[in-house]
Structures are given as C-alpha cells and as structure tokens.
ZAMARGU-4260 file (C-alpha; in steps of 0.2 Angstrom, whole numbers, plus 5000, padded with zeros to 4 digits):
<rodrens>
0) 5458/5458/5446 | 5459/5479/5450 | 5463/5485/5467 | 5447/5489/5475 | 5440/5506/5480
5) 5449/5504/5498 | 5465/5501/5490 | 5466/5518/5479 | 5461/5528/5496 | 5478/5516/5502
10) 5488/5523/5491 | 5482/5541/5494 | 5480/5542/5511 | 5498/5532/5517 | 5512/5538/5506
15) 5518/5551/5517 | 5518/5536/5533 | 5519/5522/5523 | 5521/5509/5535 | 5508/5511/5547
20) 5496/5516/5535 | 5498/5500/5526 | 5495/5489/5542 | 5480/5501/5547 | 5474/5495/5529
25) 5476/5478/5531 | 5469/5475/5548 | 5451/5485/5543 | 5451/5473/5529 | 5453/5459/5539
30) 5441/5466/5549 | 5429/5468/5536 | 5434/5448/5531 | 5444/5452/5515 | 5460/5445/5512
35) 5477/5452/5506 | 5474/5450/5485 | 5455/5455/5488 | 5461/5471/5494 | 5477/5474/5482
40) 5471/5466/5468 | 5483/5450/5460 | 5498/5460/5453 | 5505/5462/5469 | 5523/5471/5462
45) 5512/5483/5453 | 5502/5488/5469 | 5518/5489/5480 | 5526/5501/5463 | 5514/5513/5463
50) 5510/5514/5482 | 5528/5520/5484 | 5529/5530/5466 | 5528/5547/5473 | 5537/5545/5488
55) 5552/5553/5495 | 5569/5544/5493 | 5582/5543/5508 | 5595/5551/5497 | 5581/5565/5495
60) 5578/5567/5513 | 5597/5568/5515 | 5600/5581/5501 | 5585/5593/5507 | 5595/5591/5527
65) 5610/5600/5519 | 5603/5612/5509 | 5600/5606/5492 | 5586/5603/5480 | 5581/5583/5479
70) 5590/5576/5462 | 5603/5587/5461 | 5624/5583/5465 | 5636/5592/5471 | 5648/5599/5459
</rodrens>
C-alpha cells in the first residue's frame, strides 16, 4: 500500500517544522476517520526516511552558526 495523497503533501509541507506538522497531519486524519498506516502507507521506515531526507542535520545547523558551509571540516 502507497502513502496516500495527504501523505505526499506531509512530506512537502512539514519538513522545515517536522514535529508539529506531523501531529497536525495525524490529528485531520483522524478527524477524517483514517488511521495511522492508512495515511503513511505499510512501510512505515520508508515514510519516516523520506519525510526527513532533505532535512537539515544538527551538525548543519551548528556549522552554518559559525560561519561554515554545511558538510565541510575544519582544517
């Protein structure tokens, strides 16, 4: 079973506030009567892996703070 329409606009829509978007998403499904797999398919790991894909890591949030560009080390 895919993820349904509502959980491709999930995984556009939340990524840069990942936490509350996700409960906004699962509280208007269960609203709308769905449950948790109906709305994120049955490959739960692969939802939760390419919700968070594109997101910003701490350690880039920390190198961006002090000046550098995300990935790079200090030398």
């Amino acid at each position: 079973m895919q993820p349904c329409r509502e959980g491709q606009q999930l995984k556009r829509h939340v990524r840069p506030l990942l936490l509350p978007g996700i409960v906004d998403f699962f509280e208007e499904g269960a609203a709308a009567g769905k449950g948790g797999l109906e709305l994120i398919g049955n490959d739960v790991a692969a939802f939760c892996d390419d919700l968070v894909k594109d997101s910003r890591t701490y350690a880039d949030v920390y190198q961006e703070s002090i000046g550098r560009e995300p990935g790079t080390a200090e030398k």
